[in-house]
C-alpha positions in Angstrom: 19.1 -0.3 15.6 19.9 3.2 14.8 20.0 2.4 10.8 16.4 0.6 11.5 15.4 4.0 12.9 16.5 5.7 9.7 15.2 3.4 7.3 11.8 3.6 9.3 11.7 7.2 9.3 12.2 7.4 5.9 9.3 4.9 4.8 6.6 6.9 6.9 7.9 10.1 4.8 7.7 8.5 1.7 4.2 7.5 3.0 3.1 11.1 4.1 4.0 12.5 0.8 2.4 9.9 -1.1 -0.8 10.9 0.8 -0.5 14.5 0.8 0.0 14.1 -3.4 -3.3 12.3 -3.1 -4.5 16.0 -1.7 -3.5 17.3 -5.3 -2.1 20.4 -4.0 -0.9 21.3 -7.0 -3.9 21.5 -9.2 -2.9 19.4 -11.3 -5.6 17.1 -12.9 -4.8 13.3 -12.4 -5.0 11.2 -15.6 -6.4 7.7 -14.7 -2.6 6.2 -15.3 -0.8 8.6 -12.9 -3.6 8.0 -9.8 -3.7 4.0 -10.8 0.8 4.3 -10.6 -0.2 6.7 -7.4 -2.5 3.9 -5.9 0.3 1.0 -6.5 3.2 3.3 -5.1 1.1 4.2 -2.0 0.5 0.3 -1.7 3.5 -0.7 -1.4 4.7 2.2 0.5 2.3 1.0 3.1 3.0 -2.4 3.1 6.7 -2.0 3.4 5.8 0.6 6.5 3.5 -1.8 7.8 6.3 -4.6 7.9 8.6 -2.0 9.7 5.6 -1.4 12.7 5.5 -5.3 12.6 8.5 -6.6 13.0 9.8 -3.9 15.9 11.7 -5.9 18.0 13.1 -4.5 21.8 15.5 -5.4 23.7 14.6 -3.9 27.2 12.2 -2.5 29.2 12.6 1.3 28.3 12.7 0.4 24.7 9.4 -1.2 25.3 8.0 1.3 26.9 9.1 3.6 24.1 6.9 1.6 21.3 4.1 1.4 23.6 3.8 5.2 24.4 4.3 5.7 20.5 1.6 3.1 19.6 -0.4 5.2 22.0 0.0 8.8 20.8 -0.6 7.4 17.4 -4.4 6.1 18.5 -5.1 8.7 19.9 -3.9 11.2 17.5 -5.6 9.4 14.9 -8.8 8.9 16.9 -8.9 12.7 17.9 -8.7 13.6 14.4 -11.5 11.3 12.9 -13.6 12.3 15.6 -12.5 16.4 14.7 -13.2 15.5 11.1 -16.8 13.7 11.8 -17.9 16.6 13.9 -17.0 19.5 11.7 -18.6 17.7 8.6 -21.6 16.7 11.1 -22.3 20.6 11.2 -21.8 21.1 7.0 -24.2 18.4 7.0 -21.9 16.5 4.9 -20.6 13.5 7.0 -18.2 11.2 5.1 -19.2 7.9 6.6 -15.2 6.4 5.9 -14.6 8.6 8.9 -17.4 6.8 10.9 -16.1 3.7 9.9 -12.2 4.3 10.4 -12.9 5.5 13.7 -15.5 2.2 14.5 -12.6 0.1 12.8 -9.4 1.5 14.9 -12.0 1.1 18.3 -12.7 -2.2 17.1 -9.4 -3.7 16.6 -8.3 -1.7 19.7 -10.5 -4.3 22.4 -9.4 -7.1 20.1 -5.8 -6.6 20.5 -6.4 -5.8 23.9 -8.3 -9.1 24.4 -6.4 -11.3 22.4 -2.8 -9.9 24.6 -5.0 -10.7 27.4 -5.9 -14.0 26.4 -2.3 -15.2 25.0 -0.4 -13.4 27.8 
């Protein structure tokens, strides 16, 4: 469990700096082959992280409770930022609709998780 927790913490820093090199905080100008090798990378990054989040397992109630508080804070941390970012670019008048649409998406798949955990259990 504890080498899981490792591995898994590792993956979503290899994930955040992936995205914050998306940023280009460095200046530097991003030739089409270092963003397409940036894209892959970030790819699988995410699909190995995903696979992680998936295949949590727990073996008792506390643990279970753990994941689910942690699922939680990540909505809403999430949720509160899209809704910080679509309200600061509302007033610049330049409203990125991805942000409109993440948010719709991550409400969206929030009732049908819901529903379907409902419905199966």
């Amino acid at each position: 469990m504890k080498n899981n927790l490792i591995q898994e913490i590792a993956i979503s820093l290899v994930l955040i700096i992936l995205l914050v090199l998306f940023l280009n905080p460095f200046g530097f100008w991003m030739p089409t082959t270092l963003l397409m090798m940036m894209v892959l990378g970030l790819v699988v990054v995410f699909v190995v992280f995903a696979s992680f989040v998936w295949k949590e397992n727990t073996r008792d109630e506390r643990e279970s409770l753990h994941k689910m508080m942690a699922g939680r804070i990540a909505f809403l941390a999430g949720t509160a930022l899209l809704v910080i970012g679509i309200i600061v670019q509302s007033f610049k008048h330049e409203l990125d609709y991805w942000l409109v649409f993440t948010l719709g998406t991550m409400i969206l798949a929030k009732i049908i998780g819901l529903t379907y955990g409902r419905i199966k259990y």
